[in-house]
Structures are given as C-alpha cells and as structure tokens.
C-alpha positions in Angstrom: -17.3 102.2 -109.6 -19.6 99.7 -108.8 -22.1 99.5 -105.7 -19.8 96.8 -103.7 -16.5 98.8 -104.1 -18.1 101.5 -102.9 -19.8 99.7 -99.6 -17.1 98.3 -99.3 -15.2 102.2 -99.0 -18.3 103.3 -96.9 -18.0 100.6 -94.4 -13.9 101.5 -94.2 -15.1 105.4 -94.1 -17.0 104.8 -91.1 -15.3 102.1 -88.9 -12.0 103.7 -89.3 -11.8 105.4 -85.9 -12.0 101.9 -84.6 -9.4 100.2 -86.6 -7.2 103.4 -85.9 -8.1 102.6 -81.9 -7.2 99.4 -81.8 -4.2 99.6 -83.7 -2.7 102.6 -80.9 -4.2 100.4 -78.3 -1.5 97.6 -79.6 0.5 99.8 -79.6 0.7 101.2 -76.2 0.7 97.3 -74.6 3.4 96.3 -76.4 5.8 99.5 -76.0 4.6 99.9 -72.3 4.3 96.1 -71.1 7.4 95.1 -72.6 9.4 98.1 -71.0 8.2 96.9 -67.7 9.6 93.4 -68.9 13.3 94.6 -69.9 12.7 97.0 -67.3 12.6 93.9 -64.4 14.2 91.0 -66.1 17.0 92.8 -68.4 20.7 91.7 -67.7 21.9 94.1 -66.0 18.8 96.1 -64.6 18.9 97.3 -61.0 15.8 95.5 -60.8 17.2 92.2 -59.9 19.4 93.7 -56.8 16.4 95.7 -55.5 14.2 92.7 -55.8 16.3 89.2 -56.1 13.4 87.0 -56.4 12.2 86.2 -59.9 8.7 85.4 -59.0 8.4 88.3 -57.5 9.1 90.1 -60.2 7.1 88.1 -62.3 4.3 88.9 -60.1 4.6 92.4 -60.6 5.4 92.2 -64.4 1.9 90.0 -64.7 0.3 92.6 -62.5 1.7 95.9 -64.3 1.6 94.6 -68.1 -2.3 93.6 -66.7 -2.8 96.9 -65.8 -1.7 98.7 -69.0 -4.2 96.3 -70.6 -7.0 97.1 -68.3 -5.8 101.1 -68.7 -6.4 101.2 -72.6 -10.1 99.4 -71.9 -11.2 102.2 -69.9 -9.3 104.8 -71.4 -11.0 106.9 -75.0 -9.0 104.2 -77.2 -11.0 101.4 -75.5 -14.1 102.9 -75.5 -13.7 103.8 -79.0 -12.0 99.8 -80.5 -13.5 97.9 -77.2 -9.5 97.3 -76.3 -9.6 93.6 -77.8 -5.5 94.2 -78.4 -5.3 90.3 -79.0 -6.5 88.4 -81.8 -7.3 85.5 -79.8 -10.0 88.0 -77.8 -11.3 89.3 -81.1 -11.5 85.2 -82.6 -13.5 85.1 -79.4 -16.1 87.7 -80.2 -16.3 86.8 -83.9 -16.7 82.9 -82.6 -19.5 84.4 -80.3 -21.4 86.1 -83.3 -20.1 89.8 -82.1 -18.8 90.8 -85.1 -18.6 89.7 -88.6 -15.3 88.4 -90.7 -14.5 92.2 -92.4 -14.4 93.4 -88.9 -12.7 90.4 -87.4 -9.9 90.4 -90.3 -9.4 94.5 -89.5 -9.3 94.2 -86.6 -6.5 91.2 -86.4 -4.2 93.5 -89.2 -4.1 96.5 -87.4 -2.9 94.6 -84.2 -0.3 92.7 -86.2 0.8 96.3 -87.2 0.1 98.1 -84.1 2.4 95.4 -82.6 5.6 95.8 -84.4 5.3 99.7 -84.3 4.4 99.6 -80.9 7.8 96.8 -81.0 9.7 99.2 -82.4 10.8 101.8 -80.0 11.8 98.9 -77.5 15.2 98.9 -79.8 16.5 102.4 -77.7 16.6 99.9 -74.7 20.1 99.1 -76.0 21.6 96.2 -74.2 19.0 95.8 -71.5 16.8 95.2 -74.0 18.4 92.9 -76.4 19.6 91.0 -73.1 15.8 89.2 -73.1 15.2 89.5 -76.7 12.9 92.4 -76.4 10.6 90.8 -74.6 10.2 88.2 -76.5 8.0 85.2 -75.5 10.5 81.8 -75.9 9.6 78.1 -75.3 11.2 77.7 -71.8 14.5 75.6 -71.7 13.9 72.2 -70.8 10.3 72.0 -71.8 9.3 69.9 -74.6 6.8 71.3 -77.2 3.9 69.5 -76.4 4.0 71.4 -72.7 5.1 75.0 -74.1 1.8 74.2 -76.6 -0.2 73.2 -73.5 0.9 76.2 -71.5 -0.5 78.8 -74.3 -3.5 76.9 -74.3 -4.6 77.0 -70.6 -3.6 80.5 -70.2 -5.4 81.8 -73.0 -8.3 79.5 -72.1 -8.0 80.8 -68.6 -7.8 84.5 -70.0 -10.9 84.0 -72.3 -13.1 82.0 -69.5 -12.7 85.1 -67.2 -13.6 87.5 -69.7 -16.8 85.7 -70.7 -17.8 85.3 -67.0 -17.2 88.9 -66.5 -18.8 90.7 -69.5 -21.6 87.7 -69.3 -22.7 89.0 -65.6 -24.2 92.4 -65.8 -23.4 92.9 -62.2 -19.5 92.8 -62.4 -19.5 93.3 -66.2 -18.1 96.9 -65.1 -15.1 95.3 -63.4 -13.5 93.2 -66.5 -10.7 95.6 -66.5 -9.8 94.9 -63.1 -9.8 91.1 -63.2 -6.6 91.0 -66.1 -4.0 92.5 -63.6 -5.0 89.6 -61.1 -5.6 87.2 -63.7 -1.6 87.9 -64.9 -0.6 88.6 -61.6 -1.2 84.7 -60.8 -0.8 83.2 -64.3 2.9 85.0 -65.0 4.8 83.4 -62.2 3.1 79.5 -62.6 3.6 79.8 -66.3 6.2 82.2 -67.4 9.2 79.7 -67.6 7.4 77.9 -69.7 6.2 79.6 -72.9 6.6 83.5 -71.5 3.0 83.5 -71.3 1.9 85.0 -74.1 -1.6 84.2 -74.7 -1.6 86.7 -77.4 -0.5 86.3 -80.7 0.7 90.0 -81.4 2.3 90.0 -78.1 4.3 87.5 -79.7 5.0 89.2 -83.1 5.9 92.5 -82.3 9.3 91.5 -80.4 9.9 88.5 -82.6 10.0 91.1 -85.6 12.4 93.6 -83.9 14.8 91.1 -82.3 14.6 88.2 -84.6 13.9 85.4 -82.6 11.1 82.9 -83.8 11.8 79.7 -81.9 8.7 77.7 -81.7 6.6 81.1 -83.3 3.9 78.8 -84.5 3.0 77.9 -80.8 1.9 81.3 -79.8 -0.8 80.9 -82.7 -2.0 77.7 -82.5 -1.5 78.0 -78.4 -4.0 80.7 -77.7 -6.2 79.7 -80.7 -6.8 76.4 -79.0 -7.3 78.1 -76.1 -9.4 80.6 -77.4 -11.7 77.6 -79.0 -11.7 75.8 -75.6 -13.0 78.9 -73.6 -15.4 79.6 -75.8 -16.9 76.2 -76.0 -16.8 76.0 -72.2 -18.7 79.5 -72.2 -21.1 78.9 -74.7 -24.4 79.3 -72.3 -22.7 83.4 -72.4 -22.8 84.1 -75.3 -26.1 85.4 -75.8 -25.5 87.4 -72.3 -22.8 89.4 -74.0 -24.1 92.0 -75.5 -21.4 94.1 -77.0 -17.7 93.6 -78.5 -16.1 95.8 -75.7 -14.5 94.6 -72.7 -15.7 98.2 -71.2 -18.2 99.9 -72.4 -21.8 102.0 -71.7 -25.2 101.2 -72.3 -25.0 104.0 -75.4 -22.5 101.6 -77.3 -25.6 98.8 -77.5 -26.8 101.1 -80.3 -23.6 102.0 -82.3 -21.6 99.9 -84.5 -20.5 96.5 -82.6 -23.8 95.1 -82.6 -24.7 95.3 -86.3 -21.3 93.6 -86.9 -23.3 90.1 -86.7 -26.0 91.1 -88.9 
C-alpha cells in the first residue's frame, strides 16, 4: 500500500466523526422540517381549520423548520460537523478558504445521503404526506423559470449574507443559531409560492427521491449556488474574520480540525 492510499485512509480514520455528524444532522432537518411541512400544509391536516391562513402557517413552518436547524447547531452533532446541513453553506466555507476540496466533497455526499434517509421515513405520512409531495420544493404555478431561479438566488444569498455577518462579529457570533428561525420566519411567507424556498440543495433531493417529483430540479442547484456566490462576494471583507467552519462553536474548536482544512 502506498503512502497516499494510506493518507488518504488516515485522514478518513480521523474525520469520520464529522462526516458521520453531518450526515445525522441532515438527517434530523429533513425528517423533522418536513413533518412540520405535511404536518401544516398536508390535504387534509387539521392544521388548516385550526389556522385558515396560509401565511400564517408559513410563518410558523419558516420559524419551526429554522429552529430545528438552529437545534442541531447547538446540539453535540453541531458541535461535532459545525451543522453546515446544506451544501450551499459548506460551498460557502470552502469559497472562504475554511476547508479544503476532500472535506468540502465529504461533506456535500453525506448530506446528499443524509437527505434521502432522513427523506425516507416521511413515506409513513401516508396521504397527508403524498398530498404535498413530501415536502417537496416545486416551481410555483404561474411563475416563469427565470423568477423561480431568481427566488433561490436571493434567499440563499440572503441566508448566506446573514451568516457571514453573524459568525464575522465576535460579539453576536454566539447568536447565529438564533437568527435562521427569524431569517425563515420572514423569507417562507414572501417566497414560498414561488420556488418552496429551498435554498438548499439536499432539502431539495431528499423529497424529490422519495416522491418522485423533479420539476425544475436543476433550479434548486444552480438557485442557491448563485446565491451562495453572490453572498460571498458581497461578504468578502469577512472572510478573514471567520475563524472556524462551524456556525456554533467554542474557542477550543480554533485548534482542532476545521482550521487545518485550508492548509
């Protein structure tokens, strides 16, 4: 065996607690965010007497799937992966020099996979479920592709903006978690008619695998990626302010593993 097969089995060996993180951390927002979805928006859910308007409800779905996102950055999984769940975040952090293209391309497969596993289980729903396509994200009816494209791109720019003025301030950095169930709490009901608001490619793929429904699946990659390019060239002056690959994390993790993923 040769010395770059078995770096190359070291580096596996001693990241794998991380790729193992992030892939139950995908896991856990796609099973629990897209219950809440089915949960509020399924035909046939009590949800819609108890609370008739939709943007209500969209309101709370933005808050509540925000706050399962901001719950696996704070919990052990986050503060083991750094709770990126979204290859758009982690494009951001290798785009920012936080981590290098084996970590980047790990970290992107086990959300893919987390995703549909995480997908999966969403099929017990029955008919509530399959009512919205799992939660699928869909280009709205009655919007042309150029404004479903459009609507990715400003709500991932919008998601990526926030988290780079966040983790770039060392003064509210401890508060990123907090700012994605606002964030979703306002962009869900402006934007959700129109593309679902994904702004996350695995988002995307997990229900699209289990229900079948692709319409328009290339915009939820080039949608956020755009965005993701956009926020990052608008945030450049952070860059060297964020320290760390984590959208929570201690002073201790400066010293262990995300920082020598640029090196």
């Amino acid at each position: 065996m040769d010395r770059s097969t078995v770096t190359k089995m070291n580096n596996w060996t001693l990241h794998w607690r991380e790729y193992l993180a992030e892939f139950v951390g995908t896991a856990l927002l796609l099973f629990l965010g897209l219950s809440i979805v089915i949960l509020l928006f399924g035909e046939g859910s009590p949800a819609a007497q108890i609370i008739p308007s939709i943007k209500i409800r969209q309101i709370i779905t933005g808050f509540l799937f925000g706050c399962v996102g901001a719950s696996i950055a704070v919990s052990p999984i986050g503060k083991i992966s750094g709770a990126h769940i979204n290859p758009a975040v982690t494009l951001a952090f290798r785009f920012m020099g936080k981590l290098n293209v084996r970590t980047t391309l790990a970290y992107i497969i086990v959300q893919l996979a987390g995703a549909v596993i995480g997908s999966a289980p969403l099929v017990f729903w029955g008919s509530l479920g399959k009512s919205i396509a799992f939660g699928a994200t869909l280009p709205g009816q009655g919007y042309g592709t150029a404004t479903v494209l459009m609507g990715e791109v400003v709500t991932t720019f919008a998601l990526i903006v926030s988290l780079c003025l966040f983790l770039g301030f060392r003064r509210i950095r401890p508060y990123t978690p907090l700012m994605i169930p606002v964030l979703y709490a306002v962009m869900v009901p402006l934007e959700a008619s129109i593309s679902g608001t994904s702004t996350n490619p695995a988002r995307t793929f997990g229900p699209a695998i289990i229900s079948g429904q692709w319409q328009g699946w290339w915009i939820y990659w080039v949608g956020p990626l755009l965005g993701m390019l956009a926020g990052i060239l608008s945030c450049s002056f952070l860059a060297k302010r964020i320290e760390v690959a984590k959208l929570y994390h201690f002073e201790s993790d400066k010293r262990r593993f995300f920082k020598v993923q640029a090196e």
